[in-house]
PLY file of the C-alpha trace (Angstrom):
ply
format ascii 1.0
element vertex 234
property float x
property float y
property float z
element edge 233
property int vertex1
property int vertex2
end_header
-17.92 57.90 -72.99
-19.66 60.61 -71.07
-22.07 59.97 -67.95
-25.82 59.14 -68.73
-27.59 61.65 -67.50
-31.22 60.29 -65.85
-34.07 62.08 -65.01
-37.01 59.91 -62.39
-40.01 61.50 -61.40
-41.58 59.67 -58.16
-37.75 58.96 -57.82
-37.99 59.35 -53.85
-39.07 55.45 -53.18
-40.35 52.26 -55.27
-39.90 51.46 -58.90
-38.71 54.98 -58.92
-35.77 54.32 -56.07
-34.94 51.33 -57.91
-34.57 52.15 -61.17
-32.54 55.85 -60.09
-29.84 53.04 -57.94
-29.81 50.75 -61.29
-28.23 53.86 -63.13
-26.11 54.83 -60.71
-24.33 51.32 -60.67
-23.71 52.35 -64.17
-22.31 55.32 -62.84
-25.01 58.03 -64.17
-25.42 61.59 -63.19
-29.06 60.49 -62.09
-32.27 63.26 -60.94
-34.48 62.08 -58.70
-37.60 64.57 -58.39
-40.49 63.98 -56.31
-42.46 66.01 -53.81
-40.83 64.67 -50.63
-37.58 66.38 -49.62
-36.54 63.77 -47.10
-37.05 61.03 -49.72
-34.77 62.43 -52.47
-32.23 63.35 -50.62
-31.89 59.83 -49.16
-31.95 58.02 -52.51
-29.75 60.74 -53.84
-27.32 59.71 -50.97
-27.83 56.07 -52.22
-26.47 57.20 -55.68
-23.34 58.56 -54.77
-22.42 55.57 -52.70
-24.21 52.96 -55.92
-21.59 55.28 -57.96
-23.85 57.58 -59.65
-24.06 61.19 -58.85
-26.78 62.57 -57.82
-29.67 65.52 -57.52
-32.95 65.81 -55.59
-35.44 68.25 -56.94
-38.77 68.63 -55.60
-41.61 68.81 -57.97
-45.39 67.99 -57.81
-46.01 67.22 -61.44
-49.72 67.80 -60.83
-48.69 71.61 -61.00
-46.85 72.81 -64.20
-44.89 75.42 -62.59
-43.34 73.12 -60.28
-42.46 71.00 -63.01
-41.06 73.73 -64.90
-38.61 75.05 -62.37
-37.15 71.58 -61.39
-37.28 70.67 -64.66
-35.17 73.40 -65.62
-32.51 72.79 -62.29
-32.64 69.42 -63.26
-31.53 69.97 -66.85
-28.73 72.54 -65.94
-27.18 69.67 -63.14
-27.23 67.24 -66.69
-25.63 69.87 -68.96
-28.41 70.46 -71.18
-29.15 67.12 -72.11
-31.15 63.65 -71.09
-30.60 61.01 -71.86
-33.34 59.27 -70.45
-36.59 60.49 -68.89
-38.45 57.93 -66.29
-41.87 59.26 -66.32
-42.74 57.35 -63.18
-44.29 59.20 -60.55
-47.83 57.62 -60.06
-50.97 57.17 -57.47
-53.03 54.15 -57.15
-57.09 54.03 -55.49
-59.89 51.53 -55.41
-63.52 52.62 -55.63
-66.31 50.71 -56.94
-67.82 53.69 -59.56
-70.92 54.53 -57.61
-68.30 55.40 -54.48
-65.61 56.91 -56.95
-65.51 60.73 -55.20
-65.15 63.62 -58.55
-61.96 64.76 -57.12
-60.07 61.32 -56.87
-60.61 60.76 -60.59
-59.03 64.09 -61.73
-56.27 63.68 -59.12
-55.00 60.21 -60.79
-55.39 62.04 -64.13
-53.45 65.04 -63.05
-50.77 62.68 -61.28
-50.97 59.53 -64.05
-51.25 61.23 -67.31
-50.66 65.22 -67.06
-47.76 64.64 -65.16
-45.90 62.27 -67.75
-46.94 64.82 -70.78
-45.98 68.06 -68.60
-42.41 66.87 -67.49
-41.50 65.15 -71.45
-42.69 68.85 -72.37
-40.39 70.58 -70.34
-37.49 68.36 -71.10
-37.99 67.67 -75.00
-35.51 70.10 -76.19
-32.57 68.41 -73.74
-34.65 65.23 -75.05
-33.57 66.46 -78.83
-30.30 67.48 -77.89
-28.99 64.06 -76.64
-27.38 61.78 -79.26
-29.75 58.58 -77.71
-32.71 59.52 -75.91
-35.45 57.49 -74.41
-38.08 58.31 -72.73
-39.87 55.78 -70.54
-43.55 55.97 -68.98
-44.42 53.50 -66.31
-47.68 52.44 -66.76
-49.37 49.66 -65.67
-51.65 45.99 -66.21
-54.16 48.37 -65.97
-53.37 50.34 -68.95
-54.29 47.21 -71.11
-57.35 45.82 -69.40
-59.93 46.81 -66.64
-60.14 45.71 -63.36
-63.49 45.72 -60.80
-62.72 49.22 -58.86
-60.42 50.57 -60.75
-62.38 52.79 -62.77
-60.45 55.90 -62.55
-56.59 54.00 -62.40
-57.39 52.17 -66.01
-58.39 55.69 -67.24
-55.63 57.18 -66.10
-53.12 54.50 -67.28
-54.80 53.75 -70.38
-54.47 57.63 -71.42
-50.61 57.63 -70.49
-50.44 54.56 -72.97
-52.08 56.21 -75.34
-49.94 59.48 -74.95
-47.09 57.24 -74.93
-48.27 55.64 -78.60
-48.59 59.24 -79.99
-45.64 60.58 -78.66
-43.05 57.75 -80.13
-45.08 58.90 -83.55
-43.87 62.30 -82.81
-39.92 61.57 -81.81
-39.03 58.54 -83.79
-38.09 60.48 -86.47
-35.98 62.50 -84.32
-33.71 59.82 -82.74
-35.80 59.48 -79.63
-37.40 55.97 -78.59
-40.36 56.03 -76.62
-41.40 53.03 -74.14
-44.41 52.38 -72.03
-43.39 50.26 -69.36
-46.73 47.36 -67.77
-45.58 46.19 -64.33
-48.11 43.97 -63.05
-48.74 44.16 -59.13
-45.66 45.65 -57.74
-44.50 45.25 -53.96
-44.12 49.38 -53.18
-45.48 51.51 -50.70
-48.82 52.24 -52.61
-49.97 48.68 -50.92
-49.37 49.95 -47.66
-52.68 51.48 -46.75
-54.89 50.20 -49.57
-57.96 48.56 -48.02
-58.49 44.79 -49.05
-56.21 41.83 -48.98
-52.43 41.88 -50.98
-50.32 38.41 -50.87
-47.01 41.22 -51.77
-45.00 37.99 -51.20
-45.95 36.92 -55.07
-45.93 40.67 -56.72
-42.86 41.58 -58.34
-40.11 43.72 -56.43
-39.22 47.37 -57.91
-35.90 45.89 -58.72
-37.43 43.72 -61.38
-39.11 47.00 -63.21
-35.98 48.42 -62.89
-34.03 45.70 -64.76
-36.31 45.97 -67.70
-35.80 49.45 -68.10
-31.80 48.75 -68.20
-32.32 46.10 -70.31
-34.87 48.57 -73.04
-32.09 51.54 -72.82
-29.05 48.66 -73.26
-30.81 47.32 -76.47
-29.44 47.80 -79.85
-31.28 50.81 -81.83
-33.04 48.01 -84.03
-34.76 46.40 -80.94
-38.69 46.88 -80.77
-39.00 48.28 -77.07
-42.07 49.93 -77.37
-44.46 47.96 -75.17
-42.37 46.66 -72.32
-43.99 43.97 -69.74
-42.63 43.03 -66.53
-41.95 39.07 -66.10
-43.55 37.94 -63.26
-41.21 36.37 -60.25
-40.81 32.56 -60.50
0 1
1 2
2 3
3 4
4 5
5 6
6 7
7 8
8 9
9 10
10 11
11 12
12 13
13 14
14 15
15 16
16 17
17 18
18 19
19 20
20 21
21 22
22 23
23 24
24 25
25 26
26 27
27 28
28 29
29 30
30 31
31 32
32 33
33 34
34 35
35 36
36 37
37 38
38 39
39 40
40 41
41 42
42 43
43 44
44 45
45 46
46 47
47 48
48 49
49 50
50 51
51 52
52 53
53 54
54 55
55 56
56 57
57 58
58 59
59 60
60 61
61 62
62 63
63 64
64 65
65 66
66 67
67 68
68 69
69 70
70 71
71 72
72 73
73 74
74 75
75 76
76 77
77 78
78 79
79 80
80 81
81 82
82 83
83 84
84 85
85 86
86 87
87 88
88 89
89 90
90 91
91 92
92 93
93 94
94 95
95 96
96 97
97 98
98 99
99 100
100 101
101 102
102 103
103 104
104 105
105 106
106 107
107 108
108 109
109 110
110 111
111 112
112 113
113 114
114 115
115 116
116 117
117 118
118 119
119 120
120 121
121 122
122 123
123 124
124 125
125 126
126 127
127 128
128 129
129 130
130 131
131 132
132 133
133 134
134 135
135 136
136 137
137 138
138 139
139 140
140 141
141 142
142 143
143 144
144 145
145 146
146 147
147 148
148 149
149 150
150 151
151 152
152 153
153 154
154 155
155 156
156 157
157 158
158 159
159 160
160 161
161 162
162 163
163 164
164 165
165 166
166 167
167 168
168 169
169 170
170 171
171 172
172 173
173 174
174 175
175 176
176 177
177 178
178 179
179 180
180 181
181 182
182 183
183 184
184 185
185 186
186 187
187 188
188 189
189 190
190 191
191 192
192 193
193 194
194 195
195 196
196 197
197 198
198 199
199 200
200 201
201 202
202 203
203 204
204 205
205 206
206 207
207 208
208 209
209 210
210 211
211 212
212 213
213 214
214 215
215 216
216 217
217 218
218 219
219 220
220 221
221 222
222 223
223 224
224 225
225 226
226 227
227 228
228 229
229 230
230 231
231 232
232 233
């Protein structure tokens, strides 16, 4: 059996990191595209040694151009085909609405739901052309209910799950499973600098997203794994 061939976006740290090094112990020919250089080229140096092979490509999928250029690299390094697409790449704010800044809510919009719908664009033909494709977006709690502050996240996350819903309508009957992916509170990088207090101690690790995306592409074709929800840590 040939390689799986893996495409991340946000790939350079996170649920993104994790779920690129839980390929690669499967030994996938695994993308990792983000904006960072530095980033991807350390977690594609954690491939090869996981026993993957892999490729950084830097791409802000805020901009469609970038995504279109290291979309295409990305698809020539995977021989024309993927086999699964990790729409992950994400930002996270709080704002009560009457602080929430204009700008802030189109940049989780252009980050949390263009992104997702301009890199599946760019790779649906290598999508088609794979005999099992799946495309996974990372979404979020917040795509299923609101929380105080969050005004412009749940927007943002709700639309991907929503574009996620349509999409699966659209590629079912062409082989492709679609699966929106709800971690809850996740222990990543985004907490660093958010104001407030965070017990990360009880938030679930990327490693645990991660396994449930194995676990959705590992199921047999007859498995639902359209709405995917992260078990929280004992």
């Amino acid at each position: 059996m040939s390689a799986l061939r893996v495409l991340i976006t946000g790939g350079g740290r996170g649920i993104g990191r994790a779920i690129a090094l839980r390929f690669a112990r499967e030994h996938a020919h695994v993308v990792v595209a983000a904006r960072g250089s530095a980033e991807i080229d350390a977690v594609v140096a954690e491939i090869d040694r996981a026993g993957g092979r892999g490729m950084a490509a830097q791409m802000d999928v805020r901009d469609y151009g970038s995504v279109e250029a290291a979309a295409w690299r990305a698809i020539q390094f995977l021989g024309d085909q993927v086999d699964v697409l990790v729409n992950n790449a994400g930002v996270f704010e709080t704002a009560p609405i009457e602080k929430l800044e204009i700008a802030k809510w189109h940049w989780m919009f252009e980050v949390n739901t263009h992104g997702p719908m301009y890199v599946t664009k760019e790779c649906l033909d290598a999508l088609l052309a794979a005999p099992r494709a799946h495309v996974f977006n990372i979404a979020s709690v917040a795509g299923r209910r609101g929380f105080p502050g969050n005004a412009a996240y749940c927007a943002s996350k709700y639309a991907l799950r929503g574009f996620g819903d349509a999409l699966r309508e659209d590629l079912r009957p062409r082989g492709v499973r679609v699966s929106t992916v709800y971690p809850g509170p996740t222990d990543t990088s985004l907490f660093d600098k958010l104001p407030g207090e965070w017990d990360r101690s009880k938030m679930n690790k990327p490693e645990d997203v991660a396994e449930v995306v194995w676990k959705a592409w590992s199921a047999p074709a007859d498995t639902n794994v359209d709405d995917l929800e992260v078990p929280p840590r004992a």
